[in-house]
N, C-alpha and C positions, 0 to 999 in steps of 0.2 A: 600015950594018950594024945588025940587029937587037939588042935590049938582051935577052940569052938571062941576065938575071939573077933568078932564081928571087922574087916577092915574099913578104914574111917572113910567116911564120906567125903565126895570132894567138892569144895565150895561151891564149883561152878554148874553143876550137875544140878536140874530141875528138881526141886523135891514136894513142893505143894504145887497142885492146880486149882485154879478158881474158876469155878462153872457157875454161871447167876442164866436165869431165862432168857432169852433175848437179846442179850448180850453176846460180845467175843470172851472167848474163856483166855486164863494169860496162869500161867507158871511164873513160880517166884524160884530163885537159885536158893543153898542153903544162905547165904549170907544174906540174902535180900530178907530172905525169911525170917533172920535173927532180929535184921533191924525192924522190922515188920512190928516183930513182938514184942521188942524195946518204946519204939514207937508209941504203941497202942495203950502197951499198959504202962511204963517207967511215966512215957512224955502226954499220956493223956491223948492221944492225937495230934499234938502238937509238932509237927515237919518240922516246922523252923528251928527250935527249940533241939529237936535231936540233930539236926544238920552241925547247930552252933555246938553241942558235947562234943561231935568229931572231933574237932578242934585240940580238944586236951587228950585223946587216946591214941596207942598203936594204928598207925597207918591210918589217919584221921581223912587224910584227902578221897583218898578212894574209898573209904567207907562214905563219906559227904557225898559223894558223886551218886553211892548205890541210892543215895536219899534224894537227893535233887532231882539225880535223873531218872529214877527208874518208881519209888517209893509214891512220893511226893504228885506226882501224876495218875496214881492208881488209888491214890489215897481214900476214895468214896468208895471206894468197893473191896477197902480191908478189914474191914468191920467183921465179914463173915469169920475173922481166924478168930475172932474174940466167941462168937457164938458157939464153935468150936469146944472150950474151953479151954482154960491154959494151963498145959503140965507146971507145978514146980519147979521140977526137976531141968525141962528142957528152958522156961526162961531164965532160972540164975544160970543153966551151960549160955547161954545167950549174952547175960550180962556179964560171966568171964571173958568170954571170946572176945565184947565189946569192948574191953578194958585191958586186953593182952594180946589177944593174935592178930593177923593179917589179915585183910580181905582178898 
């Protein structure tokens, strides 16, 4: 029997794109995407607020960096992933990863 198990996705690999009218479209990586969704829903929209959590988790620096520098300047035009709506499933995989793996 074949191994129909999906191989894991790699952080750095684009996985959402964001298209608004008018604007430049911008891809988010998987992890930019996780903290996206942490973000949004965990911290309210609060950047700062999720910057200062890095702090206490796994590889807190470069997760802080994906926020500062990449998060945190796109921040008015993340809204769309909320309209979206939000898996379950995919934000607590989000807030494990937040709390356990590497960025």
């Amino acid at each position: 029997m074949p191994d129909t198990k999906k191989p894991p996705l790699d952080p750095n690999d684009p996985v959402v794109t964001i298209r608004r009218p008018g604007e430049p479209s911008f891809t988010l990586t998987l992890n930019e995407y996780r903290l996206a969704l942490l973000g949004l829903v965990d911290f309210a929209g609060e950047w700062e607020a999720l910057e200062t959590a890095t702090t206490f988790v796994v590889d807190g620096a470069r997760k802080g960096a994906l926020v500062r520098e990449r998060l945190r300047p796109l921040a008015a035009h993340l809204d769309v992933l909320l309209a979206r709506g939000v898996d379950g499933l995919e934000l607590l995989a989000a807030r494990h990863w937040f709390r356990t793996s590497e960025a």
